[in-house]
C-alpha positions in Angstrom: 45.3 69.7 165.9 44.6 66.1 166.5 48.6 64.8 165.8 49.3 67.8 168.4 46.5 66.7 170.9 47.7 62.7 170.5 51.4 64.1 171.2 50.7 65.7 174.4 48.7 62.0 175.9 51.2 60.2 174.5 53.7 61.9 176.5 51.1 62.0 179.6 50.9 57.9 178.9 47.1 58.3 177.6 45.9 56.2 175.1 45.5 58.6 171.6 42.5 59.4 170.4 40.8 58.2 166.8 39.2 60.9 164.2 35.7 60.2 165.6 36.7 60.5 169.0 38.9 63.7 168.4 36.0 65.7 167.1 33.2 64.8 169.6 35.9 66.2 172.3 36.1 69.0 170.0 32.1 69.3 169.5 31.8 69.2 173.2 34.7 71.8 174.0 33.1 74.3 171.3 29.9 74.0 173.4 31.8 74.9 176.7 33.2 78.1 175.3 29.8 78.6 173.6 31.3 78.7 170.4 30.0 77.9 166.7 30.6 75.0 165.2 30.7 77.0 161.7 34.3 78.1 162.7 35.7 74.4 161.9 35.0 74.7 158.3 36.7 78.1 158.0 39.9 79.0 156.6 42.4 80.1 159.6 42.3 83.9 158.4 38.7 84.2 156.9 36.9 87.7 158.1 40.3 89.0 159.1 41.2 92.4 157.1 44.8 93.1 155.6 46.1 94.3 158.7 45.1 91.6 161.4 46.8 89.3 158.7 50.1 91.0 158.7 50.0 91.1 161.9 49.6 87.6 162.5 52.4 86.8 159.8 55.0 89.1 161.6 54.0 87.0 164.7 54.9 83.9 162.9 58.1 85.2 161.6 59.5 86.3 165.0 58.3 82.8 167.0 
């Protein structure tokens, strides 16, 4: 997410952002959205059943 994040300043002509300073943005955004900071450390399709996964596969496959 970060490379991606850099990318897109870099192209706005903003100076990229460090590790460090890439997660406090991220810390702060997570409390905007009220979200829990648990859902960093979790793999991409944890709590997901079969189907939500196949889903999101055939999504893949067609973009």
């Amino acid at each position: 997410m970060r490379v991606a994040y850099n990318s897109k300043r870099k192209h706005a002509g903003l100076p990229e952002l460090d590790a460090f300073d890439f997660e406090d943005l991220v810390h702060e955004k997570l409390d905007v959205v009220k979200m829990d900071a648990a859902f960093l450390d979790r793999s991409v399709n944890e709590g997901f059943s079969g189907g939500e996964k196949n889903v999101m596969k055939s999504y893949k496959w067609r973009y």
